[in-house]
C-alpha positions, 0 to 999 in steps of 0.5 A: 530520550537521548539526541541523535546529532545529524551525521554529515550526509554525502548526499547533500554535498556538491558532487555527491553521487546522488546529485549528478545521477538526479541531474542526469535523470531531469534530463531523460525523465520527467522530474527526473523520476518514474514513480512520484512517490520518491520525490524529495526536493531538492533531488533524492538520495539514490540507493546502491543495494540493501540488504536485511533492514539497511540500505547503503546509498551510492555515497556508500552511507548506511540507513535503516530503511523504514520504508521498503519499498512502500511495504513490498520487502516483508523479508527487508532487502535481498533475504538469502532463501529468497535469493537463491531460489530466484537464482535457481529459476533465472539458470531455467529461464526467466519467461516461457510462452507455456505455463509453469508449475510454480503457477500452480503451487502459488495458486494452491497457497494462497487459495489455501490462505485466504479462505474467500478466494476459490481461484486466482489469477496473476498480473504483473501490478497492483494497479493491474489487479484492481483494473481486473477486479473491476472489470469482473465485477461489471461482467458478473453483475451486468452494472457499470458504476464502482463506489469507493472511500474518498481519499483511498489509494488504488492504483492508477486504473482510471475509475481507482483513481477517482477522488484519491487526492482531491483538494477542499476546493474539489471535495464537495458536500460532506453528505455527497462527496464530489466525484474528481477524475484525474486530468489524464482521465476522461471526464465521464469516469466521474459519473460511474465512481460513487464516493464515500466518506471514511468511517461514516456509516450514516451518508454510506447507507444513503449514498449506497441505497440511493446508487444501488441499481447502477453499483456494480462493486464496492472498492475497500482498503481495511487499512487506506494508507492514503488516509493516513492509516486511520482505523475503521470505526468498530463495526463499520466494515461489517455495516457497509458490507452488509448494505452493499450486499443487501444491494446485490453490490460486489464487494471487493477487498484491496489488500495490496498494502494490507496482506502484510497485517496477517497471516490469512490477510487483513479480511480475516480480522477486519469483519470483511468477506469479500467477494474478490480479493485483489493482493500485490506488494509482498506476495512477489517478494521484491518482484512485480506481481498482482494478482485478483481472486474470489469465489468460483461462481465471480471468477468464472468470469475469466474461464475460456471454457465457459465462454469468458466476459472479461479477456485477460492475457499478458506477456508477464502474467504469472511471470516464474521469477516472480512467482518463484520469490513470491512462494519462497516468501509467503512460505517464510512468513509463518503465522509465528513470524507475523505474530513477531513482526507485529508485535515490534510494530505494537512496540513501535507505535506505543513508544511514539505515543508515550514520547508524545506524551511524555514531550507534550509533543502535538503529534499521533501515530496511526496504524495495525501490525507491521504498518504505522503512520506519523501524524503532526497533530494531536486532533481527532483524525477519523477520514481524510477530510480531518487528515487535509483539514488538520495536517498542514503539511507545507514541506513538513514531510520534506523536510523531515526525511532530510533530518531523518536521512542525517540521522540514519533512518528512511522514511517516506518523503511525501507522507509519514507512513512507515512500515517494519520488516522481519530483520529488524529488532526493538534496537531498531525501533528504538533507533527510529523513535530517538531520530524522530525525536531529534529531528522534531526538536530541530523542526520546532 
């Protein structure tokens, strides 16, 4: 395996770019950013323009991007057919107080792509997708609690963010996970989020059983990236699925980061069959977007003309710019394309595993398809307690973004996720391996 030696990196110097525009974002934004997850201590390397799998800083220094925008640039970074389809809808208008035709012909192609969804209806995050998911689950069944994975990441709607970080010292039994809220959150929301353990089948009948008069839904990431990627267990999702809809529970899929494993989402192979199913990320191709949809009699829900349960307006909902990347996107991504694009990941993951081995280096690599998640042990990981419990970060994850920033690859800076965009080729991924490599010896 050859040593990539650190280049010198602009970033870190005295009166780079990247450390007068941070001390000037300390001063008008708290920590000196809008999104935590971009926190790089001491400050981070600031972004000029991207384009296919590079991003150029605004020290004018090249690096693969490993990250793109946690999983939303499919295509990479600014894709030519993507742009000018953007430019012909920005010479039209950019939002009308009337509906567009493209909102029509972007419905009609993912209803037509994900066969559990009858109908759709856009927002502009996420986060927004999932409050709405939830809300017409509450409307369609009459009950108001949720249950969710502990650990899994949903956004920043109060009842998603229930237990999606908490501490050993927050947690609870394993056989009951305690309910955390977030300090921003009303301390009631606990009381209506139950929490299951990850790959447990046991304590999710029970919990599920125990809670079904009151469960109005159950939350599911296939693939939670806060849970380090970790796998389902062969035929839990199929298990618990089939308990909650024993229960009269609505199932509701988040493939807000999972839409990108295939062709018809992520559902389509892992044994789900929601009743909504809530998208973003890759579905705006580099635009805000979400979007919430799900069989005809659920989403009845939000129809005016049969007396509506959940109200849903919004200045940007189904915004054309959005849609308009997002359709020119999904058109690129091809059932060929997703084949191809996973398979590099496939690549990527067993040389990790094989530089693993072959160094008698303590680590794991996590993931499916496009997505991959670096782990510094060689411990079984099954849920997130294992992840907590057996990751002693410590800075580790800081640091190693440094060391991979030198060495020309982007990577995330708070976790070891990763994920891969169409432009990239085996050269790349072997680029990736080889500055891992380098920067764990420098670490060790």
């Amino acid at each position: 395996m050859r040593l990539i030696k650190p280049k010198k990196v602009q970033y870190r110097q005295a009166g780079s770019r990247s450390r007068k525009l941070h001390d000037r974002a300390v001063r008008f934004l708290p920590g000196g950013n809008s999104r935590h997850t971009l926190i790089l201590d001491p400050y981070p390397v600031y972004a000029r323009f991207g384009k296919g799998c590079r991003v150029v800083d605004v020290d004018g220094q090249e690096r693969l991007d490993f990250v793109n925008n946690y999983a939303s640039l499919i295509l990479g970074h600014a894709d030519p057919l993507v742009m000018d389809a953007v430019r012909r809808q920005l010479e039209k208008g950019t939002c009308f107080g009337m509906p567009t035709e493209i909102e029509v012909s972007f419905a009609s192609l993912l209803c037509q792509r994900v066969k559990t969804m009858d109908k759709i209806r856009f927002c502009n995050s996420g986060s927004e997708a999932v409050m709405m998911a939830l809300k017409a689950a509450r409307a369609y069944t009459g009950r108001q609690a949720i249950a969710k994975f502990e650990g899994a990441y949903h956004g920043s709607y109060d009842f998603a963010q229930v237990s999606d970080g908490p501490s050993p010292s927050e947690w609870g039994d394993r056989r009951s996970p305690a309910s955390v809220a977030e300090p921003g959150s009303t301390a009631s929301v606990k009381n209506e989020v139950v929490v299951l353990p990850w790959n447990n089948l046991a304590v999710c009948e029970v919990l599920l059983r125990k809670n079904k008069a009151k469960l109005a839904a159950l939350l599911i990431d296939p693939l939670p990236s806060r849970v380090g990627l970790i796998p389902p267990r062969p035929g839990f999702l199929e298990s618990v699925q089939g308990i909650a809809r024993d229960s009269g529970i609505l199932v509701i899929a988040d493939e807000v980061l999972c839409f990108r494993l295939s062709y018809h989402g992520a559902s389509s192979f892992s044994g789900l069959s929601p009743d909504i199913t809530v998208l973003g990320k890759i579905i705006g191709g580099g635009f805000p977007i979400g979007a919430v949809g799900g069989a005809d009699s659920v989403m009845e829900v939000f129809d005016h003309t049969k007396k509506a349960r959940v109200h849903h307006g919004g200045t940007f909902n189904a915004n054309p710019v959005s849609l308009t990347a997002g359709l020119a996107t999904m058109k690129r991504l091809t059932p060929q394309s997703f084949e191809r694009l996973n398979g590099l990941g496939d690549y990527l993951r067993s040389r990790l595993a094989e530089l693993f081995k072959k160094k008698r280096i303590k680590a794991q690599v996590t993931g499916m398809g496009s997505l991959f998640y670096f782990h510094p042990t060689d411990r079984e990981l099954t849920d997130y307690r294992s992840l907590v419990e057996r990751v002693k970060d410590g800075g580790f994850y800081n640091q190693l973004a440094h060391l991979m920033l030198a060495r020309g690859i982007i990577v995330s800076p708070g976790l070891g996720f990763g994920c891969l965009s169409t432009p990239m080729e085996e050269k790349d991924v072997e680029a990736f391996v080889e500055a891992l490599y380098s920067s764990l010896k420098s670490l060790s």
